[in-house]
N, C-alpha and C positions, 0 to 999 in steps of 0.2 A: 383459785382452784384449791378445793379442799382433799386431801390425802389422807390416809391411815396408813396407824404403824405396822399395820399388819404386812403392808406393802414394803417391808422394812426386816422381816423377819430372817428373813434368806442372809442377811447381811451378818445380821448378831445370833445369831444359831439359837432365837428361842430365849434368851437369856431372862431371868426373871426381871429385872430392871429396865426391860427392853423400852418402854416410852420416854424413860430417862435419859437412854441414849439417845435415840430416835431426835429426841427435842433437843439433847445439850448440840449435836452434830446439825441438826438443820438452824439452830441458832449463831455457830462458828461459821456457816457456810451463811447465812444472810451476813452477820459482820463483815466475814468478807467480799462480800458484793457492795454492800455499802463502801469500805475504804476505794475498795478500786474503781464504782460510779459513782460514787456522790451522791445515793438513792437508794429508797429499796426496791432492790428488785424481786425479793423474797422476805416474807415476813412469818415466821412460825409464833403461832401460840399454843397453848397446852387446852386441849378439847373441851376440859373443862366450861373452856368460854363458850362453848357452846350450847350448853343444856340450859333445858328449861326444867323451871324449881317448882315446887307445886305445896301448897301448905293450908292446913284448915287450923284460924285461929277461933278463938271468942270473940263472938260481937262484939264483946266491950271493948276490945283490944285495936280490933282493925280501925277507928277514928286516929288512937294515935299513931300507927301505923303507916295511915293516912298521908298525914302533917309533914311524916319524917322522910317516909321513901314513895311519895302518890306517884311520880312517872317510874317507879320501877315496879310498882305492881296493878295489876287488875284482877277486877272479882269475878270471878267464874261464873255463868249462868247455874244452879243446882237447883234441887227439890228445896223449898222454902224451910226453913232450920232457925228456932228462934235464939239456939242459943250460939250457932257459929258460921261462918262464912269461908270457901274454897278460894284461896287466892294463886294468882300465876306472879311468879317473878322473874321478870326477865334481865 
């Protein structure tokens, strides 16, 4: 189940730091379901993990690119471009 900190806001009145809280509190509340099951029962990450990246390099570039990170990116279907290419990173 995924959650937002918005859902969260009623608690920390708004505070500017509020996903920092949000995250440090559901990460002491997973510790401690870990110590007392032996498991997780709750696992918080920071949203972040969850976006998808989007990047247009130079042709010449995406080969090595390639090499370095090929299962974390694919090339976009776009209008034919000779000097660059629309990549997704997941």
């Amino acid at each position: 189940m995924l959650i937002s900190v918005d859902d969260f806001a009623h608690i920390f009145n708004n505070s500017q730091d509020m996903d920092q809280k949000v995250l440090a509190a559901l990460m002491m509340i997973e510790k401690d379901y870990f110590s007392k099951y032996g498991f997780h029962v709750l696992t918080a990450r920071p949203k972040k993990l969850f976006l998808n990246v989007f990047a247009k390099v130079a042709t010449v570039e995406v080969e090595g690119l390639l090499k370095k990170y090929d299962k974390a990116i694919s090339i976009l279907p776009t209008m034919f471009s000779p000097t660059s290419l629309s990549l997704r990173l997941t």
